[in-house]
Steps between C-alpha positions, in 0.01 A plus 500: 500500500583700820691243649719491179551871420871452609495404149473729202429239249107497334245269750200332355176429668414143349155421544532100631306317264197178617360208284176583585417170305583300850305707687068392606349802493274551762110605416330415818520774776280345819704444790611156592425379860686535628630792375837420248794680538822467301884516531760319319891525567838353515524413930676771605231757316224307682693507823505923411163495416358333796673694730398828361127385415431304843412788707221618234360151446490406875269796543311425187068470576447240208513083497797477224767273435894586303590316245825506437716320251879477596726233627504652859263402784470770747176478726357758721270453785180588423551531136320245253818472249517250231777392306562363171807385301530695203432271215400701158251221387289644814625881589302696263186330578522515889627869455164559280283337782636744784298843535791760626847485388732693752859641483680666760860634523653807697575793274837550551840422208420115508158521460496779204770306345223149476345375188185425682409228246213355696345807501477445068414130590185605662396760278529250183271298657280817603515435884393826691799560706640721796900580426731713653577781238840410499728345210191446264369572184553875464130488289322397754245700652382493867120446498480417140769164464544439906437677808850648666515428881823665627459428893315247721174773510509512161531148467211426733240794288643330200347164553208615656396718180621203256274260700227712467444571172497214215460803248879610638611129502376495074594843450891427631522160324344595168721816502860323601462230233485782267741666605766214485383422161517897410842526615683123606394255219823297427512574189482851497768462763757308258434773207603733795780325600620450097506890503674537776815248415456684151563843622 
């Protein structure tokens, strides 16, 4: 909205809207071993990604691996990074079986002006996540939906806490799914949307 205030006609906040009937919702909040953690992105988001994230997961105390499901193949030494195709006959079950969902962007023009749609793919499965506060939902809630990291310290306290406590890793899960189907069901988006074109 800031970005376009040159212009003095109305703006509308439309609330993107998720089939959450795709989506396996995840129940089980153990950690995997090793630990799971999840990205997904086009190749040059993954390249972004990577290149903020690798100096908090090189100094990272726990055996985990990345998941990550994009066409691009970066590796890192001393990173355990897998890669898979996306294929939606297997993405919303390998997203469900990872334990952390991350996003990461700078907060600058670019990265306020995102959609930050994986951040709603993880919470409609209800995978705990740590996400930049940056371009998302503006209902989510820092400690209640996801845990906000805004620099590599926070980053590093971030995971550490989330690691720590499974009642954190339910609490965050239980509480995004909600909140995407409070406020990002598809159809309530389309009603939205049918309002909007009908103003």
């Amino acid at each position: 909205a800031n970005y376009f205030s040159f212009n003095n006609k109305p703006k509308i906040i439309f609330p993107i809207g998720v089939n959450l009937i795709k989506y396996v919702k995840k129940n089980d909040f153990k950690l995997s071993d090793p630990i799971k953690l999840f990205y997904t992105g086009g190749p040059g988001n993954v390249k972004y990604f990577l290149k903020l994230m690798k100096p908090v997961l090189l100094k990272l105390k726990f055996n985990f691996e990345l998941i990550i499901i994009s066409r691009c193949r970066t590796k890192i030494d001393g990173l355990n990074i897998n890669y898979f195709d996306f294929n939606e006959d297997t993405f919303f079950e390998i997203m469900a079986s990872c334990d952390i969902g991350l996003y990461r962007v700078e907060d600058n023009e670019d990265g306020r002006g995102k959609m930050a749609m994986k951040v709603l793919d993880y919470m409609s499965t209800g995978l705990p996540s740590i996400i930049s506060p940056v371009g998302i939902s503006p209902h989510i809630i820092d400690n209640k939906h996801a845990l906000f990291a805004k620099n590599n310290n926070e980053w590093i306290k971030k995971f550490e806490l989330l690691i720590a406590n499974e009642g954190l890793r339910t609490q965050l899960g239980n509480q995004s799914y909600i909140l995407i189907f409070t406020n990002h069901k598809i159809e309530d988006s389309y009603n939205h949307f049918l309002k909007t074109i009908n103003l």
